[in-house]
C-alpha positions, 0 to 999 in steps of 0.5 A: 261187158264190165267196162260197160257197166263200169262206165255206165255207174260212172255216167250216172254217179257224175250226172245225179250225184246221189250222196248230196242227199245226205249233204248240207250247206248253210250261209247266213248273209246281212241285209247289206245297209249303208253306212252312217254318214261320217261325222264332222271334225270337232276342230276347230269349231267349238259347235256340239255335233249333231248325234250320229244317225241310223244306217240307210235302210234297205227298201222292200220293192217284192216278197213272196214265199217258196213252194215245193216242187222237185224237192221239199223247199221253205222259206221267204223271198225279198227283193230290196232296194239298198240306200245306193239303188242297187237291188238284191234278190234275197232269200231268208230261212231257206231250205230246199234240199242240195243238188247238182248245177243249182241256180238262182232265176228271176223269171215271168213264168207263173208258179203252178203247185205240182208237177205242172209248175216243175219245167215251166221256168225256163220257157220265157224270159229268165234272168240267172243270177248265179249259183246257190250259195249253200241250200239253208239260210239267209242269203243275198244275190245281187240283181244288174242294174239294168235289169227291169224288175217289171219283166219278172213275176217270180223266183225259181231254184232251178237245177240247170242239170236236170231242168226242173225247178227245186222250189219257186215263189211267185213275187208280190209287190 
């Protein structure tokens, strides 16, 4: 009986993980930008160069803000395009709480606030586009490139263990 027990506490310590309850991670990423584009050699021309210019700047192609679900979550989603094309997914001032088997989902569900808009992610198209660095911050996930942004109206926290989003936001262009 009390290997049972033993296993059954060890069951449940492995799938809900209690003590990130008490655990905190912070990552705070740049807006990637281009680099300014090299300046030509003085030599031989004897021409004053031009002044260098600014960086490329990323291109704001969505946003939308979190809401809570699972768990009290804040902060601002973007999606950018960088001077290169390529698209990141980024979030800024995030804190949501931490968890086991986070992931990051770009999906076509609709937000709905409550407990109706908790498992509603992963009942369409979804595109995962990785694990959750730390759960406060600024941060940046890369989006393929052949990914359609048309296909997704929304961004999800979801907690692959237990199938329930943490936090989600709705994206506007």
């Amino acid at each position: 009986m009390l290997l049972v027990g033993a296993i059954v506490v060890a069951v449940g310590l492995y799938l809900f993980q209690p003590w990130r309850i008490f655990t905190s991670s912070t990552v705070i990423e740049d807006v990637p930008a281009a680099a300014p584009p090299a300046p030509a050699p003085a030599w031989p021309a004897a021409t004053p160069s031009a002044a260098p210019s600014a960086p490329a700047l990323p291109r704001e192609l969505a946003t939308g803000q979190l809401i809570s679900h699972e768990h009290a979550s804040s902060g601002t989603v973007r999606i950018l395009e960088l001077p290169g094309g390529s698209r990141i997914l980024r979030f800024e001032g995030l804190d949501t709480s931490d968890g086991p088997d986070l992931r990051i989902w770009l999906t076509d569900a609709p937000v709905i606030e409550g407990l109706a808009g908790w498992h509603v992610f992963d009942d369409g198209a979804y595109l995962d586009l990785g694990a959750l660095k730390a759960n406060k911050g600024d941060q940046n996930y890369d989006i393929p490139a052949g990914a359609v942004l048309d296909d997704y109206s929304s961004v999800s926290i979801w907690c692959a263990r237990f199938t329930v989003s943490f936090a989600a936001a709705e994206l506007k262009t």
